[in-house]
N, C-alpha and C positions, 0 to 999 in steps of 0.2 A: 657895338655888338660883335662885329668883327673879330676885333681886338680882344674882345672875352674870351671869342671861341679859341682863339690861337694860342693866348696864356693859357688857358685851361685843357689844350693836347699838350703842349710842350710842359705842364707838369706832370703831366697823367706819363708822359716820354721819358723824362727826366728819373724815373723811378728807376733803378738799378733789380728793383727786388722782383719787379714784373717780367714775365715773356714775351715775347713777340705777341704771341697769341693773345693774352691779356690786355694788352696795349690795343690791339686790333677789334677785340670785343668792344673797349669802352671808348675807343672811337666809334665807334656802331651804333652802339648805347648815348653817345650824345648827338650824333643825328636822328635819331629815333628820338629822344628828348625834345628834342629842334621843332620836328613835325608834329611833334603830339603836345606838346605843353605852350601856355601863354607863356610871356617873355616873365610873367612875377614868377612863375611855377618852375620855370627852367632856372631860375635866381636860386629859388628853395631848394632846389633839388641837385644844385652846385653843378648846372652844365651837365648832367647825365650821372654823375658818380656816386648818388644817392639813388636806391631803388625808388620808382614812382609810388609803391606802397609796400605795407609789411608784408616781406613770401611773396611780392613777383617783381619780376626781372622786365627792363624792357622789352627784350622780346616777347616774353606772356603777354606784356597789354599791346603791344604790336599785332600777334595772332587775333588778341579778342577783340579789338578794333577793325582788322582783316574779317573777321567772322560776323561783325555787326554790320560793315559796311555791304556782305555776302547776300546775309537777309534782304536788303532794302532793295538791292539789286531783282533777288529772285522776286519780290514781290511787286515789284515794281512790273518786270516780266509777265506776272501772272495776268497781273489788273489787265495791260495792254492786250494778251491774250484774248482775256474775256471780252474786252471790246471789241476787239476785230472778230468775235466768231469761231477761233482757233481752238480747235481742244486735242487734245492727247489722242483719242481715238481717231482723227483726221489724221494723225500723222504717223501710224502704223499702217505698212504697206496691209491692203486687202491679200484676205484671203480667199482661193479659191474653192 
């Protein structure tokens, strides 16, 4: 697996036609691939160089993974809340 990943910057490097910049995205884009895809999935999708789907970029499904992972969090928060007793108006200083 190692060995994949290394063939597959040093081609993505090797290109004369890309920027720094580019070069620096689609390494980005294949650790984002890395964490987000099974190892058949990162096979298909050639190591990060193919979009994960049509019209988004890894970083879209990076955000909306961020944003899903957000949810579970906040409600997870809330449940906890409600069991211990805790509500929104407890924790607004009094007024006099």
């Amino acid at each position: 697996m190692k060995y994949d990943k290394i063939r597959t910057l040093q081609s993505i490097n090797a290109r004369k036609s890309r920027s720094a910049w580019e070069r620096g995205v689609n390494e980005y884009a294949y650790e984002l691939a890395e964490r987000l895809c099974t190892p058949s999935e990162l096979k298909k999708k050639k190591y990060g160089e193919l979009p994960p789907y049509r019209g988004m970029s890894w970083l879209n499904l990076q955000a909306r993974a961020l944003r899903a992972a957000s949810y579970v969090v906040k409600s997870h928060l809330k449940i906890k809340k409600h069991e211990n007793g805790i509500y929104s108006r407890d924790l607004e200083p009094h007024q006099k």
